[in-house]
C-alpha positions in Angstrom: -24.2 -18.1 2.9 -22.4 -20.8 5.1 -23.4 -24.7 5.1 -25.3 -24.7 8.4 -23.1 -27.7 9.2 -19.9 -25.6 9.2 -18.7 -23.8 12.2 -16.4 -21.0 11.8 -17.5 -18.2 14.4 -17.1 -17.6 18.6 -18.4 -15.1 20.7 -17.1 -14.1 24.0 -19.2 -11.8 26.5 -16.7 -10.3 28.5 -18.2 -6.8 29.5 -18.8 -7.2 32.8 -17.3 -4.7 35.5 -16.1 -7.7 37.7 -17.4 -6.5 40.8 -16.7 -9.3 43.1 -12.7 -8.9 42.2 -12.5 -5.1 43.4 -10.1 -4.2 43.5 -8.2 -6.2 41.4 -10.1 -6.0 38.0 -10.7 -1.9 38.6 -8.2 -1.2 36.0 -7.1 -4.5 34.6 -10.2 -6.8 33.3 -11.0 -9.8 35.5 -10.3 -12.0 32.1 -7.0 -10.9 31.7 -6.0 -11.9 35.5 -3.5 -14.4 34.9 -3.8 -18.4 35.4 0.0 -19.1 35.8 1.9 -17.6 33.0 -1.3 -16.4 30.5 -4.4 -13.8 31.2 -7.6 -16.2 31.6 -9.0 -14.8 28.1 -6.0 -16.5 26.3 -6.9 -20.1 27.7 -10.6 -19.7 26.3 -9.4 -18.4 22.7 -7.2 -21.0 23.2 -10.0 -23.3 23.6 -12.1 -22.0 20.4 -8.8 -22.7 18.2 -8.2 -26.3 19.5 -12.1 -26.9 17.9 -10.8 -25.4 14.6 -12.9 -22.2 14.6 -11.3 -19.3 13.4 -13.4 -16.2 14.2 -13.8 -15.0 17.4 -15.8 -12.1 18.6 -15.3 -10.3 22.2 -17.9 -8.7 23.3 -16.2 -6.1 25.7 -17.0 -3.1 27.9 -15.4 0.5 26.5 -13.7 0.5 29.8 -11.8 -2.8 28.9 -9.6 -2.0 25.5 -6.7 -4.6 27.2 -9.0 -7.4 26.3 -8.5 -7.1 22.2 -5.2 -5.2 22.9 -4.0 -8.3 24.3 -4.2 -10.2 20.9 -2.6 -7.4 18.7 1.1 -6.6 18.1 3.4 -5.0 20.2 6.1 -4.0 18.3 8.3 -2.4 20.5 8.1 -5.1 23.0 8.6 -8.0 20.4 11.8 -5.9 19.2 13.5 -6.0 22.9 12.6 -9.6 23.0 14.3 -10.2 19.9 17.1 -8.4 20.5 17.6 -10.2 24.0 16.9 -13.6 22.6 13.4 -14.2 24.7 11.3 -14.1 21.7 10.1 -17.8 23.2 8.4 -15.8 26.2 5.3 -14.0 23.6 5.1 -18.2 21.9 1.7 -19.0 23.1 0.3 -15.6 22.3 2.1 -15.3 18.4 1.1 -19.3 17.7 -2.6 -18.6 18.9 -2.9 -15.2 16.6 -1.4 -17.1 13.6 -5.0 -19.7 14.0 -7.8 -16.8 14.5 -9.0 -13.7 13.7 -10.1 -11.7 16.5 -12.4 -8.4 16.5 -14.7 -6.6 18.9 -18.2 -5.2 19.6 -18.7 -3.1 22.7 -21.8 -3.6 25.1 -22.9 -0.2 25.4 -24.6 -0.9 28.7 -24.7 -3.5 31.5 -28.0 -5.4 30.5 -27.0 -8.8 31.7 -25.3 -12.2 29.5 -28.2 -12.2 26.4 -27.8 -8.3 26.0 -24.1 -9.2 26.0 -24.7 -12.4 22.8 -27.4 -10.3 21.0 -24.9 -7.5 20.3 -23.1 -10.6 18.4 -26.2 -10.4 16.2 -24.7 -8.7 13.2 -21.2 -9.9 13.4 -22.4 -13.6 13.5 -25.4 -12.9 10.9 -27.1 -16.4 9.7 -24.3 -18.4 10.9 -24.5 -21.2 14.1 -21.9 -19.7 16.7 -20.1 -21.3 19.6 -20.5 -18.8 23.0 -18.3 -19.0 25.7 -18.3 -17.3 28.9 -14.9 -15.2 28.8 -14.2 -16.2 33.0 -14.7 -19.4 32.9 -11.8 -22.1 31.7 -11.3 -25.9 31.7 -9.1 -28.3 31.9 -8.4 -32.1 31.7 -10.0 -34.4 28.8 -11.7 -32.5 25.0 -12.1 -29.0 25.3 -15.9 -28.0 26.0 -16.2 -26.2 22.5 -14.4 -29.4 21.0 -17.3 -31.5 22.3 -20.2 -28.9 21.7 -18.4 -29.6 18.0 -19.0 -33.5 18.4 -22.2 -33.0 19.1 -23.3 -30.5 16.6 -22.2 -32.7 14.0 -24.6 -35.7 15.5 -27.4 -33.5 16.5 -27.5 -30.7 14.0 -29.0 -28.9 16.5 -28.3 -26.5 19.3 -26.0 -27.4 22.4 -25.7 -26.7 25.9 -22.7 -27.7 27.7 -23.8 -29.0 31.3 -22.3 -30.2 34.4 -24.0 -32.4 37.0 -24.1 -30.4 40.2 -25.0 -32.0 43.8 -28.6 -31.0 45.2 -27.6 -28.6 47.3 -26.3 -26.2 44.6 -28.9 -26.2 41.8 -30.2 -23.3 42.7 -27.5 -21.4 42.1 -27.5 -22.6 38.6 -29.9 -22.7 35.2 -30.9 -25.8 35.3 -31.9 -28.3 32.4 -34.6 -31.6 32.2 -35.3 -33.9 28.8 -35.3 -37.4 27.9 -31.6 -38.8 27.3 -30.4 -38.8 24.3 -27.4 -41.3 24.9 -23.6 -41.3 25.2 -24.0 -38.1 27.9 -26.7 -36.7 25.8 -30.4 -34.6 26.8 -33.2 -34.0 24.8 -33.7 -30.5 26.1 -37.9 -29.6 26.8 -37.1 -27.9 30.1 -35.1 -24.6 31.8 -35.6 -23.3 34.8 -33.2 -20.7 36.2 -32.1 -21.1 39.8 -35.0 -23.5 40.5 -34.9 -24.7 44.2 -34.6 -28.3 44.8 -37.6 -29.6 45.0 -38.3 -28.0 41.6 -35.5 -29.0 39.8 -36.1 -31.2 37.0 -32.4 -32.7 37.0 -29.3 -31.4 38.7 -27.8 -31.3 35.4 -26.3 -27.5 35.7 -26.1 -25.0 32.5 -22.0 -24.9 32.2 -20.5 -21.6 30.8 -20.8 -23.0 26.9 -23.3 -23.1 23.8 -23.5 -23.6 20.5 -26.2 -21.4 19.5 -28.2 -21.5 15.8 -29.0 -17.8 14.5 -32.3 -18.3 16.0 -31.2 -17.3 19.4 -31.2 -13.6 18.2 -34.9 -13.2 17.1 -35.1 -15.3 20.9 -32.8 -12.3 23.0 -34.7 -9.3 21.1 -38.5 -10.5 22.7 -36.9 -11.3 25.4 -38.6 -8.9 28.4 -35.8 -7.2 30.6 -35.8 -8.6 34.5 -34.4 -7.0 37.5 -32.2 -4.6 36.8 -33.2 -4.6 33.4 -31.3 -7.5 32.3 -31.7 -9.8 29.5 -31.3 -13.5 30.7 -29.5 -16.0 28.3 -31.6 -18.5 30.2 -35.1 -16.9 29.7 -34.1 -16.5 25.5 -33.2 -20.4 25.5 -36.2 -21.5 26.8 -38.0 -19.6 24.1 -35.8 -21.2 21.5 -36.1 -24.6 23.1 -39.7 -24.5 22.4 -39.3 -23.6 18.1 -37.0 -26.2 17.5 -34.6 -29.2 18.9 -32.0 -28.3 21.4 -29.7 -30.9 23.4 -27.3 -31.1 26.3 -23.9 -33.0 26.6 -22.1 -33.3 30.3 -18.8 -31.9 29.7 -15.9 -33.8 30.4 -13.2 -31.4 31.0 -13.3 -30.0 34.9 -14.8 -26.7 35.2 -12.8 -23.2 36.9 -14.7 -19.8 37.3 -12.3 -16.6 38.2 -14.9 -14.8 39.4 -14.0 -14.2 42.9 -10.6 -14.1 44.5 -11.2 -17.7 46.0 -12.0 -19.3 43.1 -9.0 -17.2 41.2 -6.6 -18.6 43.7 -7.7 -22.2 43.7 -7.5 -22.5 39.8 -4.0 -21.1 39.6 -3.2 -23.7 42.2 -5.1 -26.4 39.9 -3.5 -25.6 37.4 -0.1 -25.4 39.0 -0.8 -29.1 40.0 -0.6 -29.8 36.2 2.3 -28.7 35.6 5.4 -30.9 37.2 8.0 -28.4 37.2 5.7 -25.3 38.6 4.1 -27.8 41.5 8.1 -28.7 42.0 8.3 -25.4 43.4 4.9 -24.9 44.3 4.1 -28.3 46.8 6.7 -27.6 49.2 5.5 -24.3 50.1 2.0 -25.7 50.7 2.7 -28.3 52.7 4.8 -25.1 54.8 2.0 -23.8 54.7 -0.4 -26.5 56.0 1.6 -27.7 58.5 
């Protein structure tokens, strides 16, 4: 058995069909639509090796074998690279495979996010996990699953990651209340899934990343199925909130869904904006564009 106070493991739903990027991500997985030179599901594993964690888990769809594929040897094309001297170009990808293991489970069916984390069950067994949405990246300040880290070690308990969100858009979110707990820190008592706002008890937003005890499991499998026969994340952390402690930290790192085209293009330009030499090139043509 591990300590309880050691993290080793990740899990990454990334099953979904990634309907609202038809019909881009028909044959190629909306994770491994590219954020400048890398497929978004690189920049998240990325993410879990930064905090030192060394097993990850996707949780994919049987349509979408590119996801793990992406993390396994290509021989033939690492022999043409070698051969013309651009070895450099497959860096990122070889130096993040040299930090973490990486396997698979499928999700059989489409039965929502805590379908997706409770086919984790017996891959992650009695371990605490890190869970991180596979579409969703960040960037500037700690990595999210650094900080969920921090704040394991402190709390000993589990984390949400959260984001403070303006009025108008908690209800598009899960939405958290408590008592502070200090330094950007809630004492979790209360979730309420898209709550309008004059129900809300905070407009501090459920953000894409957990660290998650074994608990959760026992949680996901009473969990009743809601429309469409999906099992909400949301509806198996409440129930978990109530057996034992859970916290919140804001995140400090700025948030980026790829979701939708929109939202696709606007964090390759963000991200473009961090890099000099790409918004060398890229700046003039916007402000072409704008003017």
């Amino acid at each position: 058995m591990v300590a309880p106070h050691i993290l080793r493991k990740a899990v990454i739903p990334a099953a979904g069909l990634g309907t609202r990027m038809l019909p881009a991500a028909k044959a190629v997985p909306k994770e491994l639509l590219p954020i400048l030179d890398r497929p978004t599901i690189q920049y998240v594993v990325e993410e879990v090796a930064a905090a030192r964690l060394t097993d990850v888990l996707l949780v994919t769809s049987p349509q979408k074998p590119a996801l793990f594929n992406h993390f396994q040897p290509n021989t033939e094309l690492s022999e043409r690279l070698t051969k013309s001297g651009k070895m450099s170009l497959l860096q990122s990808i070889d130096d993040l495979v040299k930090q973490v293991t990486i396997s698979t489970v499928p999700q059989i069916q489409q039965r929502g996010l805590g379908d997706a984390v409770l086919c984790a069950r017996e891959h992650v067994g009695d371990e605490t996990f890190i869970c991180l949405l596979g579409d969703t990246i960040f960037s500037g300040g700690i990595g999210p699953a650094e900080q969920l880290v921090a704040a394991y070690k402190k709390f000993g308990t589990a984390i949400i990651g959260l984001e403070q969100v303006p009025a108008e858009k908690v209800s598009r979110y899960g939405i958290v209340g408590g008592t502070p707990a200090g330094d950007g820190a809630i004492f979790i008592q209360q979730l309420i899934e898209k709550p309008s706002v004059d129900k809300a008890p905070s407009r501090l937003a459920i953000c894409a990343r957990y660290l998650l005890t074994p608990a959760i499991f026992d949680c996901l499998a009473e969990v009743k199925p809601g429309v469409g026969g999906e099992i909400q994340l949301t509806d198996a952390l409440q129930m978990l909130a109530k057996r034992e402690p859970m916290h919140g930290i804001v995140l400090n790192a700025k948030r980026h869904d790829i979701g939708n085209p929109i939202d696709w293009l606007k964090t390759n330009i963000s991200y473009a904006k961090n890099d000099p030499a790409i918004w060398k090139e890229i700046a003039p043509l916007l402000r072409e564009l704008l003017a």
